[in-house]
N, C-alpha and C positions, 0 to 999 in steps of 0.2 A: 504494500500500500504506500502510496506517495505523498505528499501533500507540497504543494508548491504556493506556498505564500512568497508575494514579493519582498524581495527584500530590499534595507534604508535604501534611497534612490541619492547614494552618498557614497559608495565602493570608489576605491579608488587604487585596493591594492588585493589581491585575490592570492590566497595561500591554502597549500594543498600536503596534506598528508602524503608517503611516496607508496608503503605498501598497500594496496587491495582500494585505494584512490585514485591516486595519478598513473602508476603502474601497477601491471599484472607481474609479481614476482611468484607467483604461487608455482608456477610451474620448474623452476629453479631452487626457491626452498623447500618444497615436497621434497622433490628429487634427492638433496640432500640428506635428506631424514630417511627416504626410503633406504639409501644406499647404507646409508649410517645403520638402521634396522640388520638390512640385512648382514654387514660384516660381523655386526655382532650376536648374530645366531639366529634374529628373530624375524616373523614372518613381514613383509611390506603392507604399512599401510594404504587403505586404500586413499584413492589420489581424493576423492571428493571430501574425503571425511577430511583428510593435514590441510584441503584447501580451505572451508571452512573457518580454519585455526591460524591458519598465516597472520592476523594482525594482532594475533598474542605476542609475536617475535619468535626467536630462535628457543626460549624458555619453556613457551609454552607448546611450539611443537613437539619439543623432546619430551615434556611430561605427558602428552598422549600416548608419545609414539613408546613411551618407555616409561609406563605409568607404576611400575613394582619398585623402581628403582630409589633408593636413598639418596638425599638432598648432595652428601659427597659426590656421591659418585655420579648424579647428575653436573655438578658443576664439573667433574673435567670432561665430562661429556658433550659439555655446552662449549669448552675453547676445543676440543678436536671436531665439531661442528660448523664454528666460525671458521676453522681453518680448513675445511673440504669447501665450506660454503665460498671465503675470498678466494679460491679457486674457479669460481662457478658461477660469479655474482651477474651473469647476464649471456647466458647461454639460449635462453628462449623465453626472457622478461622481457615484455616490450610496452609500451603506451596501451591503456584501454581504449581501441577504437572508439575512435571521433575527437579523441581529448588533441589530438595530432593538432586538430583542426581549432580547436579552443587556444590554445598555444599560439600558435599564429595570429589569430584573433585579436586578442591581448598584447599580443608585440603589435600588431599593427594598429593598435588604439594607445599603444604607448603607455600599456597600464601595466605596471612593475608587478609582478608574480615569482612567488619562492615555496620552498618543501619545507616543511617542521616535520621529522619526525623521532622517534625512537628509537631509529635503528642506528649503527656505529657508525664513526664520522668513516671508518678504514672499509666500510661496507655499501655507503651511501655515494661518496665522490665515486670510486669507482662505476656504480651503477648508473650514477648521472654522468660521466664523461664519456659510459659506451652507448649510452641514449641520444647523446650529440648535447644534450641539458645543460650542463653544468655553466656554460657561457652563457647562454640564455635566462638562467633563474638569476633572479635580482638577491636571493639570498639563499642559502642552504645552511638547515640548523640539525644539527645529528643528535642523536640522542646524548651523546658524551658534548656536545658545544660547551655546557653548563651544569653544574651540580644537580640541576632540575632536568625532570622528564615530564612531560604529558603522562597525567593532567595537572600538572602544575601549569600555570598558564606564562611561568619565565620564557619558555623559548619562542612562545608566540609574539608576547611582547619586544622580543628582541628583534625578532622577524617582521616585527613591523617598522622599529627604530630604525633596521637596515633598511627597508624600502624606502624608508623617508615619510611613510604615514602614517595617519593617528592608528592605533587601533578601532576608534568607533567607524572609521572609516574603510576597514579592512573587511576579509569575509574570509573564513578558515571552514574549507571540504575535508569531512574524514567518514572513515569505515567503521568507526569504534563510538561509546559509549565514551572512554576518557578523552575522545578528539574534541567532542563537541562539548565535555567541563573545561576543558583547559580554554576552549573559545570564549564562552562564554564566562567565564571567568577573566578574561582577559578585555573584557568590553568589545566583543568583534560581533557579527553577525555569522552565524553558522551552518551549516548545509548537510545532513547528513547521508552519505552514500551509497544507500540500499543498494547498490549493484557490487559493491566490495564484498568485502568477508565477513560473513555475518555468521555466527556462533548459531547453531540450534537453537531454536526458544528465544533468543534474542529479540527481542523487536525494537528498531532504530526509531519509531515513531512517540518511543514513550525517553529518550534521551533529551529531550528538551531543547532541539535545534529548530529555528526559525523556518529551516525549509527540509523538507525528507524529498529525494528525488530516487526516481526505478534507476534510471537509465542515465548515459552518457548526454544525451539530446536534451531531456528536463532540464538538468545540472548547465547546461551552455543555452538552454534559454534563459535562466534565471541569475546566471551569472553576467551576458553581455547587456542582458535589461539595466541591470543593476547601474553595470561598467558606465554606460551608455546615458542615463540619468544624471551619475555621478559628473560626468565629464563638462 
């Protein structure tokens, strides 16, 4: 279910979560977990089920994928995962079709757009420099930028001081329940991405964002309204 309320006719800077938002990474961090399963004896997950989970991070795929296991032994689990995964960081991740097109969009309205997300700064520039991104986003905040992660709303605020606008002026898209506290908590207007990774039983419509969009197309009608107003 969607709901597209407009939003403040005031955007002037558009910021975007990278996993199960901006990008499709699912098929490169499954991957990773499957393979990690199996060296270590155990059957593969199925691919629908770790995609689902992709916007928990590297953390929470390995506690699905290795749900018996003790909190030790998952943490070195999780650095020999980061290190198959900076191996693998864009093997078959690419842009969720249409957003190719919202990108362009935005550069050609001259409206500054950047990534907040959670994932590691040594996992994030890579996957934004084989996307062609990284010259293009007006800011990139990694989960390690700052002592703070989403949903702390620091990184968002920083993410806006780098564009040059207010927060009340900005709009933060994400997959998750913490994307859209950390926005809102940060004074921005919020979007949340029913076409991301959504957990079982989750429902994005009760996280308390301004706008719930299905699809690629909703999200870039509601985003260049906005842009477009603002302007």
């Amino acid at each position: 279910m969607s709901t597209r309320r407009s939003l403040p006719g005031k955007t002037r800077g558009v910021l975007f979560d990278l996993d199960g938002t901006l990008v499709d990474t699912a098929p490169d961090m499954v991957t990773v977990l499957t393979d990690l399963q199996e060296a270590h004896g155990l059957a593969r997950l199925v691919y629908e089920t770790g995609r689902a989970h992709v916007s928990n991070g590297a953390v929470g795929l390995l506690r699905l994928g290795f749900p018996e296991l003790p909190d030790e032994a998952l943490r070195a689990l999780h650095t020999e995962y980061l290190d198959r995964y900076a191996e693998a960081v864009c093997v078959r991740s690419a842009l969720f079709p249409g957003l190719g097109r919202l990108l362009d969009d935005l550069d050609r309205m001259h409206c500054p757009w950047g990534v907040v997300t959670n994932k590691p700064h040594r996992l994030t520039v890579p996957l934004m420099d084989a996307l062609r991104l990284s010259d293009r986003a007006s800011c990139i905040v990694s989960g390690d930028t700052l002592p703070q992660r989403k949903p702390h709303p620091a990184p968002l605020i920083l993410a806006a001081r780098t564009l040059g606008v207010a927060p009340a002026a900005s709009v933060y898209i994400g997959d998750a329940a913490r994307d859209i506290e950390a926005g809102r908590a940060a004074g921005m207007a919020t979007i949340a991405a029913a076409y991301g990774y959504i957990v079982p039983g989750d429902e994005p419509a009760s996280w308390g964002a301004d706008s719930v969009v299905s699809d690629v197309g909703e999200l870039t009608h509601l985003v260049l309204k906005a842009v477009n107003l603002g302007t």
